[in-house]
PAZAFI-755633 format. One record per residue (C-alpha): residue in three letters; x, y, z. Coordinates in nm, 4 decimals, decimal comma. Example, Ala and Ser with C-alpha at 12.3 -4.5 7.8 and 13.67 -1.06 7.14 Angstrom:
% residues 2
R; rest; east; north; up
R; ala; 1,2300; -0,4500; 0,7800 $
R; ser; 1,3670; -0,1060; 0,7140 $
END
This chain:
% residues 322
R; rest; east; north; up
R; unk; 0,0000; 0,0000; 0,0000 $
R; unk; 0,3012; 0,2730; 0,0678 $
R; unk; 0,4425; 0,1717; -0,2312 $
R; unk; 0,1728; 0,2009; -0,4471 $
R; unk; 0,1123; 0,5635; -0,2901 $
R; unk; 0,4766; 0,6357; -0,3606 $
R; unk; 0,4483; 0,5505; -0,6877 $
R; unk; 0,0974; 0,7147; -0,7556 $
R; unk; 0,2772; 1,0720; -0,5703 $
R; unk; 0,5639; 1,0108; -0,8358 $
R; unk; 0,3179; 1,0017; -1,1415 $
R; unk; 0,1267; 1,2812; -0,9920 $
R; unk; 0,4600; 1,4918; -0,9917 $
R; unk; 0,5902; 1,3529; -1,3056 $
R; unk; 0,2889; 1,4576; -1,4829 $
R; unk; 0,2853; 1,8011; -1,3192 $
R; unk; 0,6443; 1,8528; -1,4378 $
R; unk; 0,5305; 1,7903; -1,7518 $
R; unk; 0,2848; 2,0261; -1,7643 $
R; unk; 0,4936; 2,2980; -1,6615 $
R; unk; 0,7358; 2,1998; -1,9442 $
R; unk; 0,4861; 2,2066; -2,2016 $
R; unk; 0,2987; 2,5774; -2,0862 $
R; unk; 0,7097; 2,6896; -2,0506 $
R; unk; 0,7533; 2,5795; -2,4126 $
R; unk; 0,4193; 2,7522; -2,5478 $
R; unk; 0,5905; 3,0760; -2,4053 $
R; unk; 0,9154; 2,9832; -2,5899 $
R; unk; 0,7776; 2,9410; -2,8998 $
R; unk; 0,6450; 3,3163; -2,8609 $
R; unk; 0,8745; 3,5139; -3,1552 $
R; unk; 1,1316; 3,6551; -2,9777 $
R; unk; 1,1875; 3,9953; -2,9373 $
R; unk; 1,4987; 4,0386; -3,1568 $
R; unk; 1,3115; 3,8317; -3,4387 $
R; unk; 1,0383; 4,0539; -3,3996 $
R; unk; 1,2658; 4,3979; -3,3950 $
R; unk; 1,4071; 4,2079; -3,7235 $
R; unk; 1,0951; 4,1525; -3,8636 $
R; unk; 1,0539; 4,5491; -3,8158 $
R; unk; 1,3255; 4,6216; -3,9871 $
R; unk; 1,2869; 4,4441; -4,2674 $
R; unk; 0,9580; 4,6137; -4,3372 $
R; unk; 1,1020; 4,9591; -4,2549 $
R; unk; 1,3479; 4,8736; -4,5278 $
R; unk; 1,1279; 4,7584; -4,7729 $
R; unk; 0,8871; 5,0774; -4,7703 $
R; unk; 1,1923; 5,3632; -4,7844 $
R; unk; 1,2777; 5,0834; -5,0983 $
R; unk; 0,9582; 5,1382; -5,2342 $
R; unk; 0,9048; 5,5614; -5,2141 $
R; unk; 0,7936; 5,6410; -4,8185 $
R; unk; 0,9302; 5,9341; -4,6936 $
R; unk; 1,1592; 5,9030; -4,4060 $
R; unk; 1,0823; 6,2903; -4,3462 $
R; unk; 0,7302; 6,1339; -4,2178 $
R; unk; 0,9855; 5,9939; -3,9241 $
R; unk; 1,0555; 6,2752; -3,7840 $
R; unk; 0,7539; 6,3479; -3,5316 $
R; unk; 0,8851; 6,0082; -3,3574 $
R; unk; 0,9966; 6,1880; -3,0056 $
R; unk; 0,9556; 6,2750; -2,7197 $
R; unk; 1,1214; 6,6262; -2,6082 $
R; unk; 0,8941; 6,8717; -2,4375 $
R; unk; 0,5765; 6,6894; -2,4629 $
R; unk; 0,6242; 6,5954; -2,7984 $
R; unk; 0,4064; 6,2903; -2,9229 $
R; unk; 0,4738; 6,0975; -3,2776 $
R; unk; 0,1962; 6,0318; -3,5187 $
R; unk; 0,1753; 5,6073; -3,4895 $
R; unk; -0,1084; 5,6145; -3,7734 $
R; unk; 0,1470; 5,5773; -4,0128 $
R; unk; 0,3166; 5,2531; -3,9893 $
R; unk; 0,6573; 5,3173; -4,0787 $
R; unk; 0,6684; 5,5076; -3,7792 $
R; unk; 0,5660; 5,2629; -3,5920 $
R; unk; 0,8292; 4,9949; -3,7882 $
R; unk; 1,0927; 5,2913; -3,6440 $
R; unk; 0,9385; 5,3082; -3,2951 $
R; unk; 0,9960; 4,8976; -3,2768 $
R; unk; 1,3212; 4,9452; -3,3836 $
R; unk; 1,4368; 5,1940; -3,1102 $
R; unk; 1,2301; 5,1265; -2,8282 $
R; unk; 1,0952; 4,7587; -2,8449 $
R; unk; 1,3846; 4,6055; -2,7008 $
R; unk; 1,3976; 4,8762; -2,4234 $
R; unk; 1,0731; 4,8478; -2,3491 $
R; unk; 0,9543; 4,4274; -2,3411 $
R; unk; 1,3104; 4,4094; -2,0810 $
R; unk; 1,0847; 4,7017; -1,8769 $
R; unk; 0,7776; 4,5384; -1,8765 $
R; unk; 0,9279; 4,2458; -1,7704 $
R; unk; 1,0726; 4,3741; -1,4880 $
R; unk; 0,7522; 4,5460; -1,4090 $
R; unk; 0,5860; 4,2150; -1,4422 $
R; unk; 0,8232; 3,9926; -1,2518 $
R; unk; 0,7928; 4,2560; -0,9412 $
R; unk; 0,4088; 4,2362; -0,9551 $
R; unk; 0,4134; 3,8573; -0,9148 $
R; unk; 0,6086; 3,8971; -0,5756 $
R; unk; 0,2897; 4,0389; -0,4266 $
R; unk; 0,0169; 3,8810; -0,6883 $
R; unk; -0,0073; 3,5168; -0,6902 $
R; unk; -0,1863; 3,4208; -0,9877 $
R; unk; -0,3720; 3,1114; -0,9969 $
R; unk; -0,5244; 2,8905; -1,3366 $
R; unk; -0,5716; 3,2356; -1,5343 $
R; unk; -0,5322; 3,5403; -1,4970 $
R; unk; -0,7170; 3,8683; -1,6715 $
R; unk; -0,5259; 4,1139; -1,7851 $
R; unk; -0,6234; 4,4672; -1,9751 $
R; unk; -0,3652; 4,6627; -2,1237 $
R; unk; -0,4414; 5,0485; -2,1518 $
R; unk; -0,2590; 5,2012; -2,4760 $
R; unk; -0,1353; 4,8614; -2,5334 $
R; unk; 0,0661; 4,9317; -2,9093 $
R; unk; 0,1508; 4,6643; -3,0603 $
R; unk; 0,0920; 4,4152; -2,7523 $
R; unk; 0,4849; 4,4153; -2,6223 $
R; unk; 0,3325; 4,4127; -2,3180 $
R; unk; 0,1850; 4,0677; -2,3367 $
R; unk; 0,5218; 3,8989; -2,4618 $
R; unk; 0,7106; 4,0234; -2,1160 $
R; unk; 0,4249; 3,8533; -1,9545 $
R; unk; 0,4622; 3,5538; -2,1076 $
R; unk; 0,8401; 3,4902; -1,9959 $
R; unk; 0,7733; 3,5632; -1,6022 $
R; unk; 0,4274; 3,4155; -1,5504 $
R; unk; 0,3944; 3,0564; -1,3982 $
R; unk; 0,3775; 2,7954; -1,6613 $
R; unk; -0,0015; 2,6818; -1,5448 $
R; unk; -0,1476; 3,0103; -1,5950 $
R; unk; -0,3495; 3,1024; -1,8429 $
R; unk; -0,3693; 3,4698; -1,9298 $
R; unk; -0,7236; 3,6433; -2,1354 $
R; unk; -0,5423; 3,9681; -2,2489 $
R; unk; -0,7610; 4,2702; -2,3195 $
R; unk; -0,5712; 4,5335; -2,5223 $
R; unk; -0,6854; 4,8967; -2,5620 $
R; unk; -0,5717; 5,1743; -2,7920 $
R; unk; -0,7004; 5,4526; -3,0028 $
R; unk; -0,4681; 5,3512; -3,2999 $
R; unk; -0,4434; 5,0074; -3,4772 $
R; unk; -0,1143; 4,8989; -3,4938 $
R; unk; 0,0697; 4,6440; -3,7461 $
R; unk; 0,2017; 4,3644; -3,6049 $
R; unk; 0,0742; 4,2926; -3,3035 $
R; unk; 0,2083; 4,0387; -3,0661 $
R; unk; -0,0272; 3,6898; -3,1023 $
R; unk; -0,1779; 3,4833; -2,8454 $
R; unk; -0,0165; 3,1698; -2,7026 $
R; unk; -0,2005; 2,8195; -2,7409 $
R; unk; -0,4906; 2,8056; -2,5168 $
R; unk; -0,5065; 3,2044; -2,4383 $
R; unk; -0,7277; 3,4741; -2,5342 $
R; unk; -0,6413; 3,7911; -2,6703 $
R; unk; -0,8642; 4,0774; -2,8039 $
R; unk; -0,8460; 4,3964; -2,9250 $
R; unk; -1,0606; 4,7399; -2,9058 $
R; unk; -0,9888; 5,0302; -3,1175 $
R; unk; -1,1362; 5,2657; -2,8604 $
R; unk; -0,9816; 5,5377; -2,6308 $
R; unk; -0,9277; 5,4491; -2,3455 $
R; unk; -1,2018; 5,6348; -2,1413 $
R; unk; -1,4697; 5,4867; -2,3882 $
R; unk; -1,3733; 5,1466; -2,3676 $
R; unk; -1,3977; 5,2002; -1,9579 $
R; unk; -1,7115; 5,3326; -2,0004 $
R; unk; -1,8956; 5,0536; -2,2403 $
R; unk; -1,7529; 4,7845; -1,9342 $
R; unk; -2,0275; 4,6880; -1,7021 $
R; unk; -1,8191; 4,6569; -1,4208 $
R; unk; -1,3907; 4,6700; -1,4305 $
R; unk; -1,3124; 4,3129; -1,3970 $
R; unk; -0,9353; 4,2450; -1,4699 $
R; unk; -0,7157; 4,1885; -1,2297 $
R; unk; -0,4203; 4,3940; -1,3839 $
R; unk; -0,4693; 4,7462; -1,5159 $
R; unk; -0,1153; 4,8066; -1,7304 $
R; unk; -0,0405; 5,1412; -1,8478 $
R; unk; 0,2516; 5,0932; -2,0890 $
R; unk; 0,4073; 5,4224; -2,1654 $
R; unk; 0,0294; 5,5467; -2,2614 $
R; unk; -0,0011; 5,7532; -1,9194 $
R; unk; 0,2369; 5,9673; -2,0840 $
R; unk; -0,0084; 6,0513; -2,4132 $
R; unk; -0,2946; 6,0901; -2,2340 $
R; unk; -0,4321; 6,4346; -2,2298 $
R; unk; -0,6039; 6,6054; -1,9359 $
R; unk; -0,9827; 6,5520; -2,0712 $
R; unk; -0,9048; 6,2055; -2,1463 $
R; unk; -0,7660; 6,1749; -1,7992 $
R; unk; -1,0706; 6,3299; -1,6191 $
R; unk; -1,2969; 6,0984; -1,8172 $
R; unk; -1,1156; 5,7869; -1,7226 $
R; unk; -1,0892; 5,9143; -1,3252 $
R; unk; -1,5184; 5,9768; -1,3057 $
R; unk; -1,5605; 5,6497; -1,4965 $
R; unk; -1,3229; 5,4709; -1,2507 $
R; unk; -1,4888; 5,5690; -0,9422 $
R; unk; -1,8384; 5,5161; -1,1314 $
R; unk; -1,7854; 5,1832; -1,2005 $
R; unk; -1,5854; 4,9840; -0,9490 $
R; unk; -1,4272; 4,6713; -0,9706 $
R; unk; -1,5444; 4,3510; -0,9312 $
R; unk; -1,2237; 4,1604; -0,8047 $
R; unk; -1,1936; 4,2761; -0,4076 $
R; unk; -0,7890; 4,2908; -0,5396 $
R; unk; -0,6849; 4,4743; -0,8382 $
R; unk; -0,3022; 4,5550; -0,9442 $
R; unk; -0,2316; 4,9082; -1,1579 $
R; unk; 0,1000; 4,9487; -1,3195 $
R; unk; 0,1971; 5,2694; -1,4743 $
R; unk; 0,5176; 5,2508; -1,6780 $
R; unk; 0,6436; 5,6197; -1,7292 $
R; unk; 0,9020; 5,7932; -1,9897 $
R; unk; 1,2255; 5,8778; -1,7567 $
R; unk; 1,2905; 6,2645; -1,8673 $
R; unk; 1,2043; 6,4696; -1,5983 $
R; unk; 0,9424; 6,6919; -1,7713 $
R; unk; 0,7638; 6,3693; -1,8546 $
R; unk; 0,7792; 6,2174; -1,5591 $
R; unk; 0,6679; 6,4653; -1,3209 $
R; unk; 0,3327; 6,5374; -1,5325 $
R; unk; 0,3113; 6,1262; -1,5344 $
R; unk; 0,2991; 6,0830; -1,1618 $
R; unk; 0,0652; 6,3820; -1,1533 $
R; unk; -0,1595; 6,1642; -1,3377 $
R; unk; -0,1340; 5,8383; -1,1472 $
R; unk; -0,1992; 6,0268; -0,8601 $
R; unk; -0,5328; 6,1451; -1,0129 $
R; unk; -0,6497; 5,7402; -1,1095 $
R; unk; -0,5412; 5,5885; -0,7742 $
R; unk; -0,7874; 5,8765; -0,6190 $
R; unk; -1,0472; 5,7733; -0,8090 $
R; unk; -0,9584; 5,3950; -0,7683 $
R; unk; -0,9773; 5,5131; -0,3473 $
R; unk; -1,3060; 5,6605; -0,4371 $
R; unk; -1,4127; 5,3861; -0,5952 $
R; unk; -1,4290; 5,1954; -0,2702 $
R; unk; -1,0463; 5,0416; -0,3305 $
R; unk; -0,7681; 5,1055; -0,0796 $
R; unk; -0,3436; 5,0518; -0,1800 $
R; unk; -0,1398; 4,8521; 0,0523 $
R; unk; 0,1733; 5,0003; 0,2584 $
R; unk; 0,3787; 4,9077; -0,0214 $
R; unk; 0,2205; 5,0647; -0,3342 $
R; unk; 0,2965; 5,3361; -0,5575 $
R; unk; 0,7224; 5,3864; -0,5036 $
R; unk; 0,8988; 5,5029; -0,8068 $
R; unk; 1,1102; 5,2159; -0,9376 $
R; unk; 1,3784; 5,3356; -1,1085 $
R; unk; 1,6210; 5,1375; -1,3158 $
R; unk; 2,0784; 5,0775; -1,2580 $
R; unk; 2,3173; 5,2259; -1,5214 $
R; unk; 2,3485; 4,8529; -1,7188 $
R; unk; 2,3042; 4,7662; -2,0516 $
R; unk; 2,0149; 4,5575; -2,1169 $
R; unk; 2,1862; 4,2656; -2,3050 $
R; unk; 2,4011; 4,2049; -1,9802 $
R; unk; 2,1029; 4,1492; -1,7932 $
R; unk; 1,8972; 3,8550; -1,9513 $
R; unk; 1,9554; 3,5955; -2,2036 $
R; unk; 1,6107; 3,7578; -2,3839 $
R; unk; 1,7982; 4,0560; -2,5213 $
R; unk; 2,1084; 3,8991; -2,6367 $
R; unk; 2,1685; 4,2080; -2,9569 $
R; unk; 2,3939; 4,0396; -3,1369 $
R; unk; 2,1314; 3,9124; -3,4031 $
R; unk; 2,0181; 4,2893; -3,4123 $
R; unk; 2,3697; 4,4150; -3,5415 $
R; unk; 2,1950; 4,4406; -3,9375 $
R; unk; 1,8700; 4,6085; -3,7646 $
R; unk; 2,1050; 4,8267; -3,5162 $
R; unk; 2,3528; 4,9672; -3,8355 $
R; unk; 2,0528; 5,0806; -4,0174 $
R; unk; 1,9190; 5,2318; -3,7314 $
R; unk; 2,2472; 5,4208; -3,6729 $
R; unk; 2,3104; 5,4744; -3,9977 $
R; unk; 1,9499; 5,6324; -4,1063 $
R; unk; 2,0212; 5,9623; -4,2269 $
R; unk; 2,2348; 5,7782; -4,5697 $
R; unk; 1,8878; 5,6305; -4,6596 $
R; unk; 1,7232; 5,9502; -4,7018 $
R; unk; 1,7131; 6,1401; -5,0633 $
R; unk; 1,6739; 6,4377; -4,9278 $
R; unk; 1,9522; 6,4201; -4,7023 $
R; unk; 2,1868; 6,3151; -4,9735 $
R; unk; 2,0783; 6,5789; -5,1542 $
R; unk; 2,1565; 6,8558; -4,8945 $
R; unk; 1,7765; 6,9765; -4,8786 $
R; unk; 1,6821; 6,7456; -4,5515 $
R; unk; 1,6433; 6,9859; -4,2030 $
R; unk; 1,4163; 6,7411; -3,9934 $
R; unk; 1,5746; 6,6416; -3,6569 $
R; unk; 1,5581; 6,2867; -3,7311 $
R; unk; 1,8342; 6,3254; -4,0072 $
R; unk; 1,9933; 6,6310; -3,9094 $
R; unk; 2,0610; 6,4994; -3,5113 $
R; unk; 2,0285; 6,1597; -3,5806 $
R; unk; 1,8721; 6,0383; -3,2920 $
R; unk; 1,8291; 5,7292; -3,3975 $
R; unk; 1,9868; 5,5340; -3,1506 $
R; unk; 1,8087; 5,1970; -2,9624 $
R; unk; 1,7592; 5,2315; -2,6660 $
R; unk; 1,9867; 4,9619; -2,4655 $
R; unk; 2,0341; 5,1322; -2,0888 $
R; unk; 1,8337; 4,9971; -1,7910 $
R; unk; 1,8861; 5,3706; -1,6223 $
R; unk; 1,5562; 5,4918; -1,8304 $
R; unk; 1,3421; 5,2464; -1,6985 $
R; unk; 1,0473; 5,4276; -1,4624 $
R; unk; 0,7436; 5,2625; -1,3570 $
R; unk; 0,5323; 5,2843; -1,0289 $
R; unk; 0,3166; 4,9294; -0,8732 $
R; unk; -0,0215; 4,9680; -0,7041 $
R; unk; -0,1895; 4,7322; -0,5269 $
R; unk; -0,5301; 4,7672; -0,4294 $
R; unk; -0,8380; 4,5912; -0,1982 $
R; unk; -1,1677; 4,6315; -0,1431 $
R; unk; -1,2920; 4,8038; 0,2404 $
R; unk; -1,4571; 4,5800; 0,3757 $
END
């Protein structure tokens, strides 16, 4: 009788192992992100091959309030280029510091808030349990190429709303992760007032939610960002939530490089992506032909972003009063 129990505890682990293996491999077989900053580049190559402008580049930063224009999607082939990398190490980070405090279970819901092109997602993937199951909700106002797929088994959708109207068509708020990546940082005080009354209309129906605001590092940004997520966790407050002792601290990132940090952002399959990137300003016709004044050529700040020192992001964790 003990050995059969032995033996049936030994299956029972063997075929949990398994399991684990087999949701770890789903999240493996995810592109990675320097195949999908590749991919990226290829297609940024191929449309400045076939006529586009690079000139139409140029409203991609972020000085002084500055926003880009991401309806265009060579801008947003040029955004992946500089920033994905940057960003997917952030969020997973961001992620991975969450699940100290959050501990997920069979699935867990998710809604992204000016998700892009879903990088967001992807850094999820690599630090979530292998048993859980995530149903991703992304929101943003503009459609973006490329986004990152689902996993076997998962759900992911998609609403090309602002953010404040897709709030407001939700019967209740019923995630359990509210993830503001980068987007607190484009959202404009009406849009932010909206979001705030619909907040603390609606409530949530978890009695534990988790809010992550990931924030741009200058200081002009970042200051008007935490101005903001001071607004939403009011509302959240009003909305019958209170943080814990632990929420809302600034988490800023070392001085490293990002491909001496993790295996995931290894660059040295970006080097052909990276060149052209640095070397942007010889693939424009009007810059060769002396007539070219836009910042993106004339500065050429078009450098990837590979330090861990701009990463910013703030954690909230919230429960109901009883």
């Amino acid at each position: 009788m003990i050995w059969r129990l032995k033996q049936s505890c030994q299956e029972y682990y063997l075929m949990k192992e398994t399991y684990k293996r087999q949701k770890r491999k789903e999240a493996d077989n995810m592109i990675s992100i320097t195949d999908y900053i590749n991919m990226k580049a290829d297609k940024f190559e191929e449309k400045v091959a076939n006529g586009y402008s690079l000139c139409s580049c140029d409203s991609l930063r972020f000085n002084e309030g500055n926003l880009p224009d991401y309806r265009y999607y060579i801008v947003q082939d040029l955004y992946a280029m500089r920033y994905d990398l940057a960003y997917a190490h952030e969020y997973k980070r961001m992620y991975a510091e969450m699940l100290k405090s959050l501990k997920p279970g069979a699935s867990l819901e998710v809604t992204s808030l000016g998700c892009g092109n879903m990088v967001d997602y992807w850094s999820l993937k690599r630090v979530l349990p292998a048993n859980c199951r995530v149903s991703y909700h992304g929101v943003d106002a503009i459609d973006w190429d490329d986004k990152f797929a689902a996993c076997k088994g998962e759900k992911i959708d998609f609403s090309l709303q602002y953010i404040s109207n897709y709030l407001y068509d939700c019967d209740e708020l019923e995630s359990d992760v509210y993830v503001f990546p980068k987007s607190i940082s484009e959202i404009d005080d009406a849009e932010l007032e909206a979001i705030c009354r619909i907040i603390s209309e609606k409530g949530f129906a978890k009695d534990e939610v988790h809010f992550l605001f990931s924030m741009r590092a200058n200081q002009y940004s970042l200051d008007r960002d935490m101005a903001k997520t001071d607004k939403i966790c009011a509302a959240i407050r009003a909305a019958g939530m209170m943080p814990d002792g632990k929420s809302g601290s600034l988490y800023t990132g070392p001085d490293k490089m990002i491909y001496n940090c993790d295996s995931d952002f290894n660059i040295d399959r970006l080097k052909k992506s990276y060149d052209m990137l640095n070397n942007l300003p010889y693939m424009c016709d009007n810059y060769h032909s002396g007539c070219c004044s836009c910042d993106l050529c004339a500065e050429n700040r078009n450098q990837p972003m590979l330090k861990t020192k701009y990463i910013r992001y703030q954690i909230f964790t919230f429960r109901k009063v009883a």
